[in-house]
C-alpha positions as CSV (number, residue, x, y, z in Angstrom):
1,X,-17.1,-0.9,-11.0
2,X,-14.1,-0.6,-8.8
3,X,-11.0,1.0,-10.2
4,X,-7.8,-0.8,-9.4
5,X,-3.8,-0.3,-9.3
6,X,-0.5,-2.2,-8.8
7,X,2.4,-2.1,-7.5
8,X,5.3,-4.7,-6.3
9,X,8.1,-3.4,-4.7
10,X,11.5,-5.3,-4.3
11,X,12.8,-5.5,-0.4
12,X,14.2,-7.8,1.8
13,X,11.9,-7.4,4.5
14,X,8.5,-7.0,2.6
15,X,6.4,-7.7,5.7
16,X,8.2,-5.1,8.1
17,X,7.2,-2.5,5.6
18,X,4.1,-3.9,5.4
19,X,3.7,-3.4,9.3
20,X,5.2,-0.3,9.9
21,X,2.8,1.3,6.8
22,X,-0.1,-0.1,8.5
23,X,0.8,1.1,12.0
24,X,1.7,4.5,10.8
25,X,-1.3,5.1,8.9
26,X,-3.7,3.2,11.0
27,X,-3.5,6.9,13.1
28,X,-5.6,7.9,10.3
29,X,-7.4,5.0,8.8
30,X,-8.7,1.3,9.6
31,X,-6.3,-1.1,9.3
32,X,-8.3,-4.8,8.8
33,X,-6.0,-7.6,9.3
34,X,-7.5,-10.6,6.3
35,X,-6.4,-14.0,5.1
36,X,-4.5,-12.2,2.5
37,X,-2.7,-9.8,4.2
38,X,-3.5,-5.9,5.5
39,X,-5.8,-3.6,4.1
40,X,-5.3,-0.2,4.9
41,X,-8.7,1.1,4.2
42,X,-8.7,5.1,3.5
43,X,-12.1,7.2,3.4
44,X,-11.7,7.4,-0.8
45,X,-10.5,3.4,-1.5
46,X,-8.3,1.0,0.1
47,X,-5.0,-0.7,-0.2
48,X,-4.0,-4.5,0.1
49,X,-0.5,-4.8,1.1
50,X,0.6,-8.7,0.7
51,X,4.1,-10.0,0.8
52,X,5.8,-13.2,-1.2
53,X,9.7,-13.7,-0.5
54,X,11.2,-10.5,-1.1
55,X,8.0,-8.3,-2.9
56,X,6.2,-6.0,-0.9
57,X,2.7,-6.3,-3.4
58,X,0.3,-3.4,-3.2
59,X,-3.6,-3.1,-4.7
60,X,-5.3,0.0,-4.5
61,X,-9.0,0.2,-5.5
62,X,-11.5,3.1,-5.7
63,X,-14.6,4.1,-7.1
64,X,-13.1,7.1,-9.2
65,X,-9.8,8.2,-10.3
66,X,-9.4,10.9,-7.8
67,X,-9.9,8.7,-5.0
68,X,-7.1,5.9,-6.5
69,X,-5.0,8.7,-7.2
70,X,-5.4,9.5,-3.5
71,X,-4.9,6.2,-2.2
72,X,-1.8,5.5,-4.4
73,X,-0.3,9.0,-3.5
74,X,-1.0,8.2,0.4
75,X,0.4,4.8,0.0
76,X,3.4,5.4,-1.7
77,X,4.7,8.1,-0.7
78,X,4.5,7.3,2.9
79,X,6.2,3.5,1.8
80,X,9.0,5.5,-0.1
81,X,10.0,7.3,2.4
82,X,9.7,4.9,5.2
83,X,12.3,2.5,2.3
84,X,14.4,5.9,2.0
85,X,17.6,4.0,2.8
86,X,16.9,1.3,1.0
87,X,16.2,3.1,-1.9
88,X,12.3,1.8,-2.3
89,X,10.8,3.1,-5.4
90,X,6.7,2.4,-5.8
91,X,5.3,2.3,-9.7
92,X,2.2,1.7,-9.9
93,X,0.2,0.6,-12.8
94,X,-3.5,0.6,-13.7
């Protein structure tokens, strides 16, 4: 079974992170545009990036630990600092 984590980050402009995450890391991973929003699929798991009026929401899924841990770490770090201005923080919860 599928391992799973959360985040939702506060911003005002939820789905230009949302695009500039995917188009940075799409160099490096498949980026599949769904009904629900973008999944930025990584060779260890994946990550749903959705956006409601001011949250930037986040899934990550995996088959193991190491490879959520990977996923989050990709994910949020590159979303932090992309935010840095805005002072972005991502917490994610399992």
């Amino acid at each position: 079974m599928p391992l799973n984590a959360h985040a939702d980050v506060a911003t005002a402009t939820p789905e230009r992170y949302a695009k500039q995450l995917a188009s940075h890391l799409g160099r490096k991973a498949e980026i599949r545009e769904e009904d629900a929003g973008v999944r930025i699929v990584l060779t260890v798991g994946d990550c749903l990036l959705t956006s409601t009026d001011g949250v930037l929401h986040l899934t990550a899924t995996a088959e193991d630990d190491a490879g959520l841990d990977v996923v989050t770490d990709v994910v949020g770090r590159h979303l932090e600092r992309f935010g840095q201005r805005n002072e972005l923080v991502v917490t994610w919860s399992r």
